[in-house]
N, C-alpha and C positions, 0 to 999 in steps of 0.2 A: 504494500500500500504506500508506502513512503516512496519507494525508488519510485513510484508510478507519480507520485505528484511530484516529484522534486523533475520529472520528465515531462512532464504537463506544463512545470515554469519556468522549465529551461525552453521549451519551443515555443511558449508563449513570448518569453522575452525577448526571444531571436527573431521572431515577429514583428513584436514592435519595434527593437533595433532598427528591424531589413526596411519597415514600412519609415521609422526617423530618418533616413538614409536616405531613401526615396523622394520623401519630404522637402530633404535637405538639397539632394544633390543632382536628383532625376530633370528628367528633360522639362519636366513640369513644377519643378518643382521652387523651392523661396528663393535659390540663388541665380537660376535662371529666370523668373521672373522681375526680380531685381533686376539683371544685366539690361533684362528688354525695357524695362522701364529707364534705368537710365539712356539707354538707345534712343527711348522713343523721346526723352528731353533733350536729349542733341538734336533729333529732329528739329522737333518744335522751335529750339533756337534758326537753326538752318533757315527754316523755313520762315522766321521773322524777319530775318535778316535779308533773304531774298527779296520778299515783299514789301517791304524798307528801300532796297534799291532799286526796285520795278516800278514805288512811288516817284523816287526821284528823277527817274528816269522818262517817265509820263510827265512830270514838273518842266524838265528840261526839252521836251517836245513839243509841248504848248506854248513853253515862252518862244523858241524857234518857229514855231509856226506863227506866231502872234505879238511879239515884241521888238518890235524895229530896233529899237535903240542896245537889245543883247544880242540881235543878229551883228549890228556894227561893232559890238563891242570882241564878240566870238572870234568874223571874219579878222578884224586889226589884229588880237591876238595871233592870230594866222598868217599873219604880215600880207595881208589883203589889206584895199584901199578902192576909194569909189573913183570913176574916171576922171573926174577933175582934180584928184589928189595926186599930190608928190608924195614916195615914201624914200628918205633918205635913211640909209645904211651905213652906219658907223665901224670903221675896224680897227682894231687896236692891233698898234704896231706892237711888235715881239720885241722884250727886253735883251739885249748884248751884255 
Protein backbone atom coordinates (compact mmCIF):
# COMPACT_ATOMS: atom_id res chain seq x y z
CA UNK A 1 0.00 0.00 0.00
CA UNK A 2 2.63 2.60 0.63
CA UNK A 3 5.03 1.69 -2.27
CA UNK A 4 1.75 2.13 -4.31
CA UNK A 5 1.02 5.73 -3.06
CA UNK A 6 4.49 6.89 -2.71
CA UNK A 7 4.10 5.68 -6.89
CA UNK A 8 0.91 7.52 -7.35
CA UNK A 9 3.18 10.87 -6.11
CA UNK A 10 5.84 10.31 -7.79
CA UNK A 11 3.81 10.26 -11.22
CA UNK A 12 1.66 12.76 -10.10
CA UNK A 13 4.47 15.14 -9.53
CA UNK A 14 6.37 14.38 -12.79
CA UNK A 15 3.15 15.49 -14.19
CA UNK A 16 2.97 18.46 -12.85
CA UNK A 17 6.79 19.04 -13.29
CA UNK A 18 6.20 17.98 -17.34
CA UNK A 19 2.83 20.20 -17.50
CA UNK A 20 5.22 23.46 -15.31
CA UNK A 21 7.72 22.88 -18.02
CA UNK A 22 5.31 23.12 -20.75
CA UNK A 23 3.82 26.13 -19.16
CA UNK A 24 7.11 27.45 -18.94
CA UNK A 25 8.82 26.77 -21.86
CA UNK A 26 6.57 25.02 -24.62
CA UNK A 27 5.77 26.73 -27.97
CA UNK A 28 2.63 28.12 -26.02
CA UNK A 29 3.77 28.76 -23.47
CA UNK A 30 4.75 32.25 -20.75
CA UNK A 31 8.14 32.65 -22.27
CA UNK A 32 7.16 32.43 -25.67
CA UNK A 33 4.37 34.50 -25.29
CA UNK A 34 6.28 37.04 -23.63
CA UNK A 35 8.89 37.16 -26.65
CA UNK A 36 5.70 37.66 -29.04
CA UNK A 37 4.57 40.38 -27.06
CA UNK A 38 7.57 42.11 -26.95
CA UNK A 39 7.63 41.44 -30.95
CA UNK A 40 4.51 42.78 -31.27
CA UNK A 41 5.60 46.32 -29.22
CA UNK A 42 8.44 46.66 -31.65
CA UNK A 43 5.99 46.44 -34.10
CA UNK A 44 3.62 48.84 -32.84
CA UNK A 45 6.76 51.25 -32.52
CA UNK A 46 7.64 50.42 -36.38
CA UNK A 47 4.67 51.10 -37.28
CA UNK A 48 4.34 54.71 -35.51
CA UNK A 49 7.19 55.66 -36.66
CA UNK A 50 6.38 54.87 -40.36
CA UNK A 51 3.17 56.64 -40.14
CA UNK A 52 4.90 59.80 -38.53
CA UNK A 53 6.94 59.81 -41.72
CA UNK A 54 4.19 59.19 -44.38
CA UNK A 55 2.58 62.23 -42.26
CA UNK A 56 5.33 64.31 -43.07
CA UNK A 57 5.71 63.22 -46.12
CA UNK A 58 1.85 64.06 -47.33
CA UNK A 59 2.96 67.67 -45.23
CA UNK A 60 5.68 68.16 -47.74
CA UNK A 61 3.55 67.27 -50.84
CA UNK A 62 0.98 69.73 -50.27
CA UNK A 63 3.12 72.42 -49.51
CA UNK A 64 4.90 71.49 -53.05
CA UNK A 65 1.82 71.38 -54.74
CA UNK A 66 0.55 74.53 -53.05
CA UNK A 67 3.10 76.91 -51.62
CA UNK A 68 4.81 79.01 -54.02
CA UNK A 69 7.18 80.68 -51.82
CA UNK A 70 8.66 76.75 -50.50
CA UNK A 71 8.71 75.73 -54.10
CA UNK A 72 11.28 78.81 -54.49
CA UNK A 73 12.77 78.35 -51.55
CA UNK A 74 13.25 74.10 -52.31
CA UNK A 75 14.33 74.99 -56.01
CA UNK A 76 17.25 77.95 -54.72
CA UNK A 77 18.33 75.36 -52.37
CA UNK A 78 18.91 73.30 -55.42
CA UNK A 79 20.90 76.02 -56.99
CA UNK A 80 17.93 76.72 -59.25
CA UNK A 81 16.99 80.35 -60.04
CA UNK A 82 13.90 81.97 -62.08
CA UNK A 83 14.96 83.26 -65.68
CA UNK A 84 15.56 86.62 -64.83
CA UNK A 85 17.85 85.79 -62.15
CA UNK A 86 21.77 85.79 -62.00
CA UNK A 87 23.07 82.94 -59.72
CA UNK A 88 26.61 83.64 -58.82
CA UNK A 89 29.06 80.88 -57.62
CA UNK A 90 31.64 81.58 -55.31
CA UNK A 91 35.03 79.26 -55.09
CA UNK A 92 37.44 79.38 -52.66
CA UNK A 93 40.95 79.23 -53.64
CA UNK A 94 43.17 76.31 -52.15
CA UNK A 95 45.44 77.28 -49.25
CA UNK A 96 49.61 76.97 -50.28
Amino acid sequence: MKKSKIALISVISLLVVIILLMLTFGNYGFLDAHRKYRHNQTLAAQIDSVRAEVKMLEEEIERLRNDTAYILRVARDKGMALPEEKVFRFVQEEEK
